[in-house]
PDB file with one MODEL, atoms N, CA, C and O in Angstrom:
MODEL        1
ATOM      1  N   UNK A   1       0.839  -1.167   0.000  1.00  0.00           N
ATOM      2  CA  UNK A   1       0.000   0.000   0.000  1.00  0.00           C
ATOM      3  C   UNK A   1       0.890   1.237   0.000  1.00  0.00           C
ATOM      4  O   UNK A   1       2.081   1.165   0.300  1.00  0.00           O
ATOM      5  N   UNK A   2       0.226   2.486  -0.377  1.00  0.00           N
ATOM      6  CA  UNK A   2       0.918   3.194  -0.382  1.00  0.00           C
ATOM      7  C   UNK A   2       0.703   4.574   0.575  1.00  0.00           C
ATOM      8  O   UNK A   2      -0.248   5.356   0.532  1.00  0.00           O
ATOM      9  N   UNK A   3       1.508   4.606   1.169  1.00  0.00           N
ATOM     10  CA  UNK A   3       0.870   5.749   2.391  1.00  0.00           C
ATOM     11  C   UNK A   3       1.825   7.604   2.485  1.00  0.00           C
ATOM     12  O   UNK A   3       3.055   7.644   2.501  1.00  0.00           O
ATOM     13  N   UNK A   4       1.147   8.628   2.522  1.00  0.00           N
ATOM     14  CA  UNK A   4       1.666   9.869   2.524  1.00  0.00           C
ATOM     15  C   UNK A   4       0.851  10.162   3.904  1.00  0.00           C
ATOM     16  O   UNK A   4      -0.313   9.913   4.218  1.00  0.00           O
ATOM     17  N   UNK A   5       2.101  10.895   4.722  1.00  0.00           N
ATOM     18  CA  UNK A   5       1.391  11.950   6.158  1.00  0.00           C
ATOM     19  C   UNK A   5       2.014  12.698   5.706  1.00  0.00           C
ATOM     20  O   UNK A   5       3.224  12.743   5.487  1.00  0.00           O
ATOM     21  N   UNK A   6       0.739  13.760   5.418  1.00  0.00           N
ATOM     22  CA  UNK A   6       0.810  15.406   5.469  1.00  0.00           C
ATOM     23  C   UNK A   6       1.117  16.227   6.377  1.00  0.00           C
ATOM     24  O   UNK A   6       0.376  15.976   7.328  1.00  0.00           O
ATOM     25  N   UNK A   7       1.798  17.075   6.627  1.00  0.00           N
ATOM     26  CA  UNK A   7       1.312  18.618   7.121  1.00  0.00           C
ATOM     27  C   UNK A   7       1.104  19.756   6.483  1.00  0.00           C
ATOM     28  O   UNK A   7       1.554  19.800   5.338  1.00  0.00           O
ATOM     29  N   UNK A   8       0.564  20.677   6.879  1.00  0.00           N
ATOM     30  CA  UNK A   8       0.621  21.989   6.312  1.00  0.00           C
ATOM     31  C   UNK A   8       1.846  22.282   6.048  1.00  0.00           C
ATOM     32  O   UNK A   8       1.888  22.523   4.842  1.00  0.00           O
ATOM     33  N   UNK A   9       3.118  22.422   6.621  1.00  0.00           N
ATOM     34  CA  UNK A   9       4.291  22.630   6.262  1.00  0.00           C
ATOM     35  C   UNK A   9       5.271  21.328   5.310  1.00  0.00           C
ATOM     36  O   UNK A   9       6.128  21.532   4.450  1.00  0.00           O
ATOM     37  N   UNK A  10       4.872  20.288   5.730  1.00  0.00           N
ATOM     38  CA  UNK A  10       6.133  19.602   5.427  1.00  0.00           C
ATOM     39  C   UNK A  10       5.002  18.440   4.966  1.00  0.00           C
ATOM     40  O   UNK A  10       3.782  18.353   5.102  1.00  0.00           O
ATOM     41  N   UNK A  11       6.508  17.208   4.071  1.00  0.00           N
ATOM     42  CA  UNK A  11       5.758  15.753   3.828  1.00  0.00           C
ATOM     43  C   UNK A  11       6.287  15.027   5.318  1.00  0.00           C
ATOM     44  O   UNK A  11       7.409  15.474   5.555  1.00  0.00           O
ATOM     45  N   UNK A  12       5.914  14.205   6.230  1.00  0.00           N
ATOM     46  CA  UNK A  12       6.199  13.612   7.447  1.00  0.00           C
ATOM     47  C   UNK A  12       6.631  11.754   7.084  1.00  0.00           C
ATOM     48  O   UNK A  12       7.317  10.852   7.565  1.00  0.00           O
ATOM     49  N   UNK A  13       5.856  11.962   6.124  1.00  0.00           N
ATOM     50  CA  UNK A  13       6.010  10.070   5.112  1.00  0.00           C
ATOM     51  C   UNK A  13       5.636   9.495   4.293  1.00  0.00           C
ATOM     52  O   UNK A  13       4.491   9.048   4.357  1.00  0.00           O
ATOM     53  N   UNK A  14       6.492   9.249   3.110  1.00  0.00           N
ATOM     54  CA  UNK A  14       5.734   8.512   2.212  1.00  0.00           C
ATOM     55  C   UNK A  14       6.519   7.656   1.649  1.00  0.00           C
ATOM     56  O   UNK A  14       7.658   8.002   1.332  1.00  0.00           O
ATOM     57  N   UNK A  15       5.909   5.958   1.344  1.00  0.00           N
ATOM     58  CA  UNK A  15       6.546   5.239   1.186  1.00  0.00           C
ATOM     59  C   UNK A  15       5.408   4.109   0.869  1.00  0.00           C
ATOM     60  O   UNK A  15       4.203   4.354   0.821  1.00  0.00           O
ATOM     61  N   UNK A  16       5.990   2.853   0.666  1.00  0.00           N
ATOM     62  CA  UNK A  16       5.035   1.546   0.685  1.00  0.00           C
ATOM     63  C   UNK A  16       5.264   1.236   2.027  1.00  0.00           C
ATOM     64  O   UNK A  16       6.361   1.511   2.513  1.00  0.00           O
ATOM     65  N   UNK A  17       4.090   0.519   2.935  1.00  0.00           N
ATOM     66  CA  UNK A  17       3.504   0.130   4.101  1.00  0.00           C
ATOM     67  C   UNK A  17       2.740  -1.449   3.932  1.00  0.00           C
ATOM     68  O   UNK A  17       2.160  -1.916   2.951  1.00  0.00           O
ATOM     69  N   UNK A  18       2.999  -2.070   5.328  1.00  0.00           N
ATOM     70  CA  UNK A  18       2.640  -3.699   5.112  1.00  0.00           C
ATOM     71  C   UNK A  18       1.097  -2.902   6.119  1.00  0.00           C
ATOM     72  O   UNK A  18       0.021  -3.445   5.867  1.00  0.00           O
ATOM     73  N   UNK A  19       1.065  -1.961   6.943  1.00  0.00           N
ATOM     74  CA  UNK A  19      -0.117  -1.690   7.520  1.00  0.00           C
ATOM     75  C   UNK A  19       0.056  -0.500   8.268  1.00  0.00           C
ATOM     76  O   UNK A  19       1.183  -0.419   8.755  1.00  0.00           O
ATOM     77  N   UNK A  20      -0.783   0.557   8.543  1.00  0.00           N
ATOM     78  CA  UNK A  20      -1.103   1.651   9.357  1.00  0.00           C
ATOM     79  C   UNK A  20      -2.186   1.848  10.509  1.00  0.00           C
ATOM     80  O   UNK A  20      -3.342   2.047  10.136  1.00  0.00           O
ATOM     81  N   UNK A  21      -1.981   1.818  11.547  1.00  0.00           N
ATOM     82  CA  UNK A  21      -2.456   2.124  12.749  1.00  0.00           C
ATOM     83  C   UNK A  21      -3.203   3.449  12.967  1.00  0.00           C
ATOM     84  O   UNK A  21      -2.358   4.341  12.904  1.00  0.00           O
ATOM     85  N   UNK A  22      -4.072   3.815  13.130  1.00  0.00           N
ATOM     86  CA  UNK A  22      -3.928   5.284  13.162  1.00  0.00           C
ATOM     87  C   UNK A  22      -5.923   5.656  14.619  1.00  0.00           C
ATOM     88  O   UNK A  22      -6.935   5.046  14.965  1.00  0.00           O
ATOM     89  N   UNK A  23      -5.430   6.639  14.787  1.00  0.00           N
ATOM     90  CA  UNK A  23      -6.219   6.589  16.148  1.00  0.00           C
ATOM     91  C   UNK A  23      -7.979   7.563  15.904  1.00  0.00           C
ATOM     92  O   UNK A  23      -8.234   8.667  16.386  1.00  0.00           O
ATOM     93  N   UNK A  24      -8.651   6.952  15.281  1.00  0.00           N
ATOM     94  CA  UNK A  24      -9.982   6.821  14.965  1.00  0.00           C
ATOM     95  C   UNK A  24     -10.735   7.946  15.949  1.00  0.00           C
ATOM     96  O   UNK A  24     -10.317   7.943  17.107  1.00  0.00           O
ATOM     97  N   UNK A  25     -11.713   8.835  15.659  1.00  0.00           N
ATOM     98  CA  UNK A  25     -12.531   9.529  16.420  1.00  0.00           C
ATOM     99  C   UNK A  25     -13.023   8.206  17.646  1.00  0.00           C
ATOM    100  O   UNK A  25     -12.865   8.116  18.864  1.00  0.00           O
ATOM    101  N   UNK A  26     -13.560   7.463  16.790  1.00  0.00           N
ATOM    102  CA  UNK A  26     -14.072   6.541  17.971  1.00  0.00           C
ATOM    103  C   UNK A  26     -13.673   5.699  18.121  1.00  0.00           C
ATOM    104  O   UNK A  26     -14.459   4.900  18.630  1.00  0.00           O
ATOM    105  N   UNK A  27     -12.533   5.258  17.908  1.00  0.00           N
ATOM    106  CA  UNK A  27     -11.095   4.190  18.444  1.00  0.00           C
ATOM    107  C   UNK A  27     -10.224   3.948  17.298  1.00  0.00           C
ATOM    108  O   UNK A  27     -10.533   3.964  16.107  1.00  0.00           O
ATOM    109  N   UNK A  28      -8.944   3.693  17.904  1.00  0.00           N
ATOM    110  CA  UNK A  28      -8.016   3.527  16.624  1.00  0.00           C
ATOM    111  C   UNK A  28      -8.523   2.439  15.638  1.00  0.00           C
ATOM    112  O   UNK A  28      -9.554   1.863  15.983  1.00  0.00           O
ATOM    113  N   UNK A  29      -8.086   2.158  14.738  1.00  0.00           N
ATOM    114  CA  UNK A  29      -8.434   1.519  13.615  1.00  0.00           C
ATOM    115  C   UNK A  29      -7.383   0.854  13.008  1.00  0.00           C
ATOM    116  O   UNK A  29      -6.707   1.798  13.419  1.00  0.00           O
ATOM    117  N   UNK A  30      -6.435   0.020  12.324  1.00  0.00           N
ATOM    118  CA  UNK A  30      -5.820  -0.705  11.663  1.00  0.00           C
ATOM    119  C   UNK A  30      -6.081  -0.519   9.779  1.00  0.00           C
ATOM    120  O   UNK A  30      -7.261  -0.276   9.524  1.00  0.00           O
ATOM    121  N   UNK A  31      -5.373  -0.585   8.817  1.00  0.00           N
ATOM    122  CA  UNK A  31      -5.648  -0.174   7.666  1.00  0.00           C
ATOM    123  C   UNK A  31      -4.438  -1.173   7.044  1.00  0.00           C
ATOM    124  O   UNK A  31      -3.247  -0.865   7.082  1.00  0.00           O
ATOM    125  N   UNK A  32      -5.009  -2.542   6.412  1.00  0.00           N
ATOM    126  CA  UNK A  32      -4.174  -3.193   5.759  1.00  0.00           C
ATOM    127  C   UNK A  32      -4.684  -3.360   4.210  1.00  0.00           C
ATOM    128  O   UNK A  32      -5.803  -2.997   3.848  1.00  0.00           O
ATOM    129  N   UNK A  33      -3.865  -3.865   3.480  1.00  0.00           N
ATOM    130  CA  UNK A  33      -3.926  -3.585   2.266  1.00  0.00           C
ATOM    131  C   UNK A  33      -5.976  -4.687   1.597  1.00  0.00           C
ATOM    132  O   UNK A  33      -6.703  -5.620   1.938  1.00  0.00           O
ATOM    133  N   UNK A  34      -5.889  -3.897   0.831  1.00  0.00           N
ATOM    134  CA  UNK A  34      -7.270  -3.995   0.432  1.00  0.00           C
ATOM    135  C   UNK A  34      -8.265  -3.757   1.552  1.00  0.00           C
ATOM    136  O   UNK A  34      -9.174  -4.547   1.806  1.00  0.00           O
ATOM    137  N   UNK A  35      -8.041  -2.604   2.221  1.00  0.00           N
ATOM    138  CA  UNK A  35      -9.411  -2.226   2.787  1.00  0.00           C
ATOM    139  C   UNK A  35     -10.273  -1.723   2.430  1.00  0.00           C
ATOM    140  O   UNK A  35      -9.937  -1.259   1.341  1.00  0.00           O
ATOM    141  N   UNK A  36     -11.459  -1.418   2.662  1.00  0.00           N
ATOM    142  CA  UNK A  36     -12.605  -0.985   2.365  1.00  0.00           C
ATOM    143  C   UNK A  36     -11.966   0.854   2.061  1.00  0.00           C
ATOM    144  O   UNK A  36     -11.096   1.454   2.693  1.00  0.00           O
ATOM    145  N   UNK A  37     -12.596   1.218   1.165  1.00  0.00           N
ATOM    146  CA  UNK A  37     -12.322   2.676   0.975  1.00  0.00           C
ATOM    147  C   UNK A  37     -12.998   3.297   2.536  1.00  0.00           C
ATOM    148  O   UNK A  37     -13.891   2.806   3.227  1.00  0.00           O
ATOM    149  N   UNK A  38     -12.217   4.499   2.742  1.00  0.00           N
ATOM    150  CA  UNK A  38     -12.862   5.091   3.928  1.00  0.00           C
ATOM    151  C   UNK A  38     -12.662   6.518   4.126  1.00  0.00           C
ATOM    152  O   UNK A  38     -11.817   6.980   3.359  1.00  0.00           O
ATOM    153  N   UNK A  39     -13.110   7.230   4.808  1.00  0.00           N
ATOM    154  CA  UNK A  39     -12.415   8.637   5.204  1.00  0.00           C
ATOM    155  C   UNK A  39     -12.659   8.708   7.019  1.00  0.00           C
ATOM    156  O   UNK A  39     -13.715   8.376   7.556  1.00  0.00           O
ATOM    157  N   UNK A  40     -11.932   9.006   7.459  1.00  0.00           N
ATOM    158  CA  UNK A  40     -11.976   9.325   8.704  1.00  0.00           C
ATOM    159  C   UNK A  40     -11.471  10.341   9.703  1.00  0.00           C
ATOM    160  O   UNK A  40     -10.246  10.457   9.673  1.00  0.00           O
ATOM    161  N   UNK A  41     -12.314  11.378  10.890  1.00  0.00           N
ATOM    162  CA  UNK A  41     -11.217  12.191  11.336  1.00  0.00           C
ATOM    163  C   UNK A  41     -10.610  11.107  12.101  1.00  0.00           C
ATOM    164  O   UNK A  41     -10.827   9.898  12.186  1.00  0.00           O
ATOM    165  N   UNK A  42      -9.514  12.181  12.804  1.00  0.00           N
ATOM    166  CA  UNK A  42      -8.534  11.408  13.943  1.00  0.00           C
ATOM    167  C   UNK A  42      -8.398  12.468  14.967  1.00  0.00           C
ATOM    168  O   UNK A  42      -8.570  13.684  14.883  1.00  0.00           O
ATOM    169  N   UNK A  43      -7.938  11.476  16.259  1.00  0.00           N
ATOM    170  CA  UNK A  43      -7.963  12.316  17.262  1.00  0.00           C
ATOM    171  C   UNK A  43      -6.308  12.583  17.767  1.00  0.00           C
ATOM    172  O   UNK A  43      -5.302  12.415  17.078  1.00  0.00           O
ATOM    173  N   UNK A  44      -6.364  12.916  18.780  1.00  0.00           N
ATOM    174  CA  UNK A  44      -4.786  12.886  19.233  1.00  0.00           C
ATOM    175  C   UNK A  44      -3.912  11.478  19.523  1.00  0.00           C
ATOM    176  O   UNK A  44      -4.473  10.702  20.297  1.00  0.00           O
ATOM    177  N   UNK A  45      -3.223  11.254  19.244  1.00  0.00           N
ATOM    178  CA  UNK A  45      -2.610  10.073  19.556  1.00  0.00           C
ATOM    179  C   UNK A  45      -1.566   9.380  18.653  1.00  0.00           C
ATOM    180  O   UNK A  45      -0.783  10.159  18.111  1.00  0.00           O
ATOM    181  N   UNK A  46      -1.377   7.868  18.346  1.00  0.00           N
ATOM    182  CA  UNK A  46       0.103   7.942  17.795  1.00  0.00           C
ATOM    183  C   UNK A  46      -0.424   6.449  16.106  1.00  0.00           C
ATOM    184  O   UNK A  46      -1.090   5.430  15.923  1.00  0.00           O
ATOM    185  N   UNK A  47       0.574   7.498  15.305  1.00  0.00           N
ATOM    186  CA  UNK A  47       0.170   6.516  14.152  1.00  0.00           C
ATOM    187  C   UNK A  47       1.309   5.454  14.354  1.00  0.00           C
ATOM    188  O   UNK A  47       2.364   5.545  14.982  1.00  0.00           O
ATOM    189  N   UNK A  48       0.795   4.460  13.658  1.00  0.00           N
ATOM    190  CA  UNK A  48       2.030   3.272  14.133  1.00  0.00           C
ATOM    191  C   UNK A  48       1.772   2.734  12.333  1.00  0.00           C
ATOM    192  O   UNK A  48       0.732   2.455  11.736  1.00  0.00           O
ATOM    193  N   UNK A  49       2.852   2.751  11.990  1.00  0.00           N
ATOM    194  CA  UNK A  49       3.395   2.722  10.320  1.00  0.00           C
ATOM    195  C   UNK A  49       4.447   0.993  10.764  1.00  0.00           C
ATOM    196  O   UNK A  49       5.380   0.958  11.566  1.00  0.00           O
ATOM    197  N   UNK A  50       3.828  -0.394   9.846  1.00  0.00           N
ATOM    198  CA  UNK A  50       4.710  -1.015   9.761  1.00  0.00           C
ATOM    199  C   UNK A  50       5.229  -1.139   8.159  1.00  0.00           C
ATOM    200  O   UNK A  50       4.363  -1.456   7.343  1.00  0.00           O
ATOM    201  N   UNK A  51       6.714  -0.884   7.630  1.00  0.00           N
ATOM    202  CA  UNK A  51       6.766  -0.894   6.227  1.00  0.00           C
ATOM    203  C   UNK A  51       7.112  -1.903   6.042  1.00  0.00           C
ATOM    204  O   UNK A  51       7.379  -2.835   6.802  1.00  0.00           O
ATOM    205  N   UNK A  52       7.149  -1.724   4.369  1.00  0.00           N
ATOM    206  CA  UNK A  52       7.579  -3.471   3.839  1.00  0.00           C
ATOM    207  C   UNK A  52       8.360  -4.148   4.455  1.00  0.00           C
ATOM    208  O   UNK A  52       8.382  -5.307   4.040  1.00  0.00           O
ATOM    209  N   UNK A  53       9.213  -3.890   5.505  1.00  0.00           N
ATOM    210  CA  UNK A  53      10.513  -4.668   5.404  1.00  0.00           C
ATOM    211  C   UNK A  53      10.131  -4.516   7.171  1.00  0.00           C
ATOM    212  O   UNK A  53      11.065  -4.794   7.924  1.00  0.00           O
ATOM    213  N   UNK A  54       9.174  -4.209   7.631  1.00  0.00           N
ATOM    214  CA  UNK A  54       8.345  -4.978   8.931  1.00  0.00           C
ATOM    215  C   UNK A  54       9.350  -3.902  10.111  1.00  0.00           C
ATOM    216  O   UNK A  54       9.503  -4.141  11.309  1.00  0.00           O
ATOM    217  N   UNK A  55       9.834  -2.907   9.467  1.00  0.00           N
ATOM    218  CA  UNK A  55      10.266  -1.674  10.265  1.00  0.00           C
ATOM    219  C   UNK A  55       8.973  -0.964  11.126  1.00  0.00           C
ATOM    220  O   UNK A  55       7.895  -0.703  10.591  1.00  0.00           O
ATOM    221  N   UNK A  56       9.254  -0.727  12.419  1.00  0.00           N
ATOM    222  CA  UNK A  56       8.061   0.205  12.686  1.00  0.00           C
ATOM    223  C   UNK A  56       8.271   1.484  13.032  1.00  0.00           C
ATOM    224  O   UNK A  56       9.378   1.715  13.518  1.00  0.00           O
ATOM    225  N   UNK A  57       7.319   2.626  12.889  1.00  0.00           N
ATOM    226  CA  UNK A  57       7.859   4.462  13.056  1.00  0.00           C
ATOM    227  C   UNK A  57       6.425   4.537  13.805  1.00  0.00           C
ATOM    228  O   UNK A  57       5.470   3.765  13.719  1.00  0.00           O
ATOM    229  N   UNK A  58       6.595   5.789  14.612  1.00  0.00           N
ATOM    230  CA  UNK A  58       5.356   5.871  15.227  1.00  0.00           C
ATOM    231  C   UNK A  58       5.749   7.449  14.959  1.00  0.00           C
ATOM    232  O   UNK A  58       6.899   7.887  14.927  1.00  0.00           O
ATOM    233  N   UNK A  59       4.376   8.302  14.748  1.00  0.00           N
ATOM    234  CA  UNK A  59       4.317   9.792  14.846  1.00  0.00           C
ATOM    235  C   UNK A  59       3.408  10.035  15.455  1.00  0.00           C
ATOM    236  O   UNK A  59       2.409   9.499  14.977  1.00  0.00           O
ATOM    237  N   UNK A  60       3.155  10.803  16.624  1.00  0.00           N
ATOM    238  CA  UNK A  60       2.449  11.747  17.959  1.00  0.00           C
ATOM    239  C   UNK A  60       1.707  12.612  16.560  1.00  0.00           C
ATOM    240  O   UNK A  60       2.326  13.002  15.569  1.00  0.00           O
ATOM    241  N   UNK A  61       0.244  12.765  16.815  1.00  0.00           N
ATOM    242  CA  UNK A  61      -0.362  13.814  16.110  1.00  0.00           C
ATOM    243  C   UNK A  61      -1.406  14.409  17.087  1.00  0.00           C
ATOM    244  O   UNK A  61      -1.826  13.831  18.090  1.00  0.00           O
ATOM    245  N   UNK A  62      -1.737  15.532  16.700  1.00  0.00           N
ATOM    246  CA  UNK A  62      -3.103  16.150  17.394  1.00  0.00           C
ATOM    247  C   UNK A  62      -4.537  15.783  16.964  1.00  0.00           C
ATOM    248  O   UNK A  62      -5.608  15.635  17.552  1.00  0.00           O
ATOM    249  N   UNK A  63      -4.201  15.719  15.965  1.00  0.00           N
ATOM    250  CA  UNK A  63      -5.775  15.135  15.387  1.00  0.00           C
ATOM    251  C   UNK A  63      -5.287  14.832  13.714  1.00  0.00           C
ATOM    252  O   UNK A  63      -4.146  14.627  13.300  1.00  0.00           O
ATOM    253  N   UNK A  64      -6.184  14.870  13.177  1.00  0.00           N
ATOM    254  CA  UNK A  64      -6.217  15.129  11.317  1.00  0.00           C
ATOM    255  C   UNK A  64      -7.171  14.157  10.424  1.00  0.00           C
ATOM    256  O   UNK A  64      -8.223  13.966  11.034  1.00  0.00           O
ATOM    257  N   UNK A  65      -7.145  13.694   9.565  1.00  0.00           N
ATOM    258  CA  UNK A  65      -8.102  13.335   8.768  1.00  0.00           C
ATOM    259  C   UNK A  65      -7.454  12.201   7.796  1.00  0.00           C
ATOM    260  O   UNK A  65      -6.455  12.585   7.189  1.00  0.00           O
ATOM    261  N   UNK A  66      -7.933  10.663   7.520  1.00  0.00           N
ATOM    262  CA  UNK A  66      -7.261  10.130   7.000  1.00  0.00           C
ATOM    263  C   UNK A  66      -8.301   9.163   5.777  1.00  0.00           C
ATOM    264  O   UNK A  66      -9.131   8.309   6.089  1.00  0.00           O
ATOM    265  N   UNK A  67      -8.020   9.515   4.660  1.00  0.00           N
ATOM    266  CA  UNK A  67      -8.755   8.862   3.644  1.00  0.00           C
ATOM    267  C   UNK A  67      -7.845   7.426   2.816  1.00  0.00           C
ATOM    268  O   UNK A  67      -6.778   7.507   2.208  1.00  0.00           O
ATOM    269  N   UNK A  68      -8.615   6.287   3.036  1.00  0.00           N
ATOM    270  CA  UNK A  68      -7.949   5.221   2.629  1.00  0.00           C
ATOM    271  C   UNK A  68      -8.933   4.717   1.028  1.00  0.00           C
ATOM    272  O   UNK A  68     -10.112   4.396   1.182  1.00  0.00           O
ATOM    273  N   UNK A  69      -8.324   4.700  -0.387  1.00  0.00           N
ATOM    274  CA  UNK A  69      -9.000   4.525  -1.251  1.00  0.00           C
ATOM    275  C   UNK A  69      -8.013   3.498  -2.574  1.00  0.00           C
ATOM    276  O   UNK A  69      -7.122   4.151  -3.117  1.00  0.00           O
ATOM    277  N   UNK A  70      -8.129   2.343  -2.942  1.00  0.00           N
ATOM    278  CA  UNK A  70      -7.494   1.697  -3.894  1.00  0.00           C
ATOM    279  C   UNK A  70      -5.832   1.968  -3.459  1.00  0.00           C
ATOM    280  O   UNK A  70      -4.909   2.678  -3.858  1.00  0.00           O
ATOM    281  N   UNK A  71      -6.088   0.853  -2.295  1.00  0.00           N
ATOM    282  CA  UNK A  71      -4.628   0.753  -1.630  1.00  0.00           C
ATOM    283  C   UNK A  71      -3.628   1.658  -0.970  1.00  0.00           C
ATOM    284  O   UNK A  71      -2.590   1.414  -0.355  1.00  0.00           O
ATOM    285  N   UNK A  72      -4.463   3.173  -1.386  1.00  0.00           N
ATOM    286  CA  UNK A  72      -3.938   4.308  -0.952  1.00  0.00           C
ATOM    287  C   UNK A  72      -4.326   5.427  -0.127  1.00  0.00           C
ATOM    288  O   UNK A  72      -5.271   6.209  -0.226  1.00  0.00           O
ATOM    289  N   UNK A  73      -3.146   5.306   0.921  1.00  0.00           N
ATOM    290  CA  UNK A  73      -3.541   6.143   2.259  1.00  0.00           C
ATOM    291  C   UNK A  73      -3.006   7.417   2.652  1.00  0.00           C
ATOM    292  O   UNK A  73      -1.855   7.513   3.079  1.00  0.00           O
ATOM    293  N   UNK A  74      -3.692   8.292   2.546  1.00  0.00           N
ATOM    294  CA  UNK A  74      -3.745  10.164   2.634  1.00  0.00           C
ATOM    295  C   UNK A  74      -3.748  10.353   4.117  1.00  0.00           C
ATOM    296  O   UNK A  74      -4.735  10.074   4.797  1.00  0.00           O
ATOM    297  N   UNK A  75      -2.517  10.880   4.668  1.00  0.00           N
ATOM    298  CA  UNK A  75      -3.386  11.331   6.453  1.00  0.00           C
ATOM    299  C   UNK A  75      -2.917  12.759   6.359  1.00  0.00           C
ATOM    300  O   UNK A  75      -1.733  12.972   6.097  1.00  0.00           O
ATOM    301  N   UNK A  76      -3.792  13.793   6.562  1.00  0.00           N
ATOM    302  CA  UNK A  76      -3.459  15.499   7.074  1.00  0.00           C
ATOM    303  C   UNK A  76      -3.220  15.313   8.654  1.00  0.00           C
ATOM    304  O   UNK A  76      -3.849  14.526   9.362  1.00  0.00           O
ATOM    305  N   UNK A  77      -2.218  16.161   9.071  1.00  0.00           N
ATOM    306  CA  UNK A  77      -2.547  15.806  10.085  1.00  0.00           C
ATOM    307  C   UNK A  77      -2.002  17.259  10.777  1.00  0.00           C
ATOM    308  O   UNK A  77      -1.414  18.053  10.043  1.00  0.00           O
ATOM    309  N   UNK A  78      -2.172  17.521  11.925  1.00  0.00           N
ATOM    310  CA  UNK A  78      -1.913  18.615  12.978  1.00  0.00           C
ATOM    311  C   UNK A  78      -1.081  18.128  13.985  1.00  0.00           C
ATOM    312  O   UNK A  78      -1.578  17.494  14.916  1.00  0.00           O
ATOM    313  N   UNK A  79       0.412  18.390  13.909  1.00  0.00           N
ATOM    314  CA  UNK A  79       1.134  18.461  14.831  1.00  0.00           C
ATOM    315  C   UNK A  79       1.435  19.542  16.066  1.00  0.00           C
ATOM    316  O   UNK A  79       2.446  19.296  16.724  1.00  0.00           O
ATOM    317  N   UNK A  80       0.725  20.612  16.413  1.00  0.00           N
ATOM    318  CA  UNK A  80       0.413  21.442  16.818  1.00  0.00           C
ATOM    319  C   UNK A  80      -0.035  21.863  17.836  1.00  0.00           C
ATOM    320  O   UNK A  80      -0.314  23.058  17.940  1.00  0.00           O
TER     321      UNK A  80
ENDMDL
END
């Protein structure tokens, strides 16, 4: 899959991903390849990125918004 975290200022990540973690208005959520298309806000808390090669990165966000559509995952997010 292919995943980009946004900010207003900067790119934070983009790369291919085996799965993304990311922390759901109403609970975190998991996002592996062929999921259901989705859009979702997010609240404060921590994305957990495992990439191809089963590395893991975690990024602290404030909130933001994450749309998952044909393998590909968009997160805006507010570090702020």
């Amino acid at each position: 899959m292919k995943l980009e975290i946004l900010t207003p200022e900067k790119s934070l990540f983009k790369g291919m991903v085996r799965s993304v973690t990311v922390p759901g208005k109403k609970g975190a959520f998991m996002v592996l390849n062929n999921h259901a298309p989705i859009i979702s806000t997010l609240s404060r808390g921590t994305i957990l990125i495992t990439t191809q090669d089963f590395v893991e990165e975690e990024i602290s966000i404030l909130g933001g918004v994450v749309e998952v559509k044909h393998n590909t995952i968009i997160v805006l997010v507010d570090l702020k």
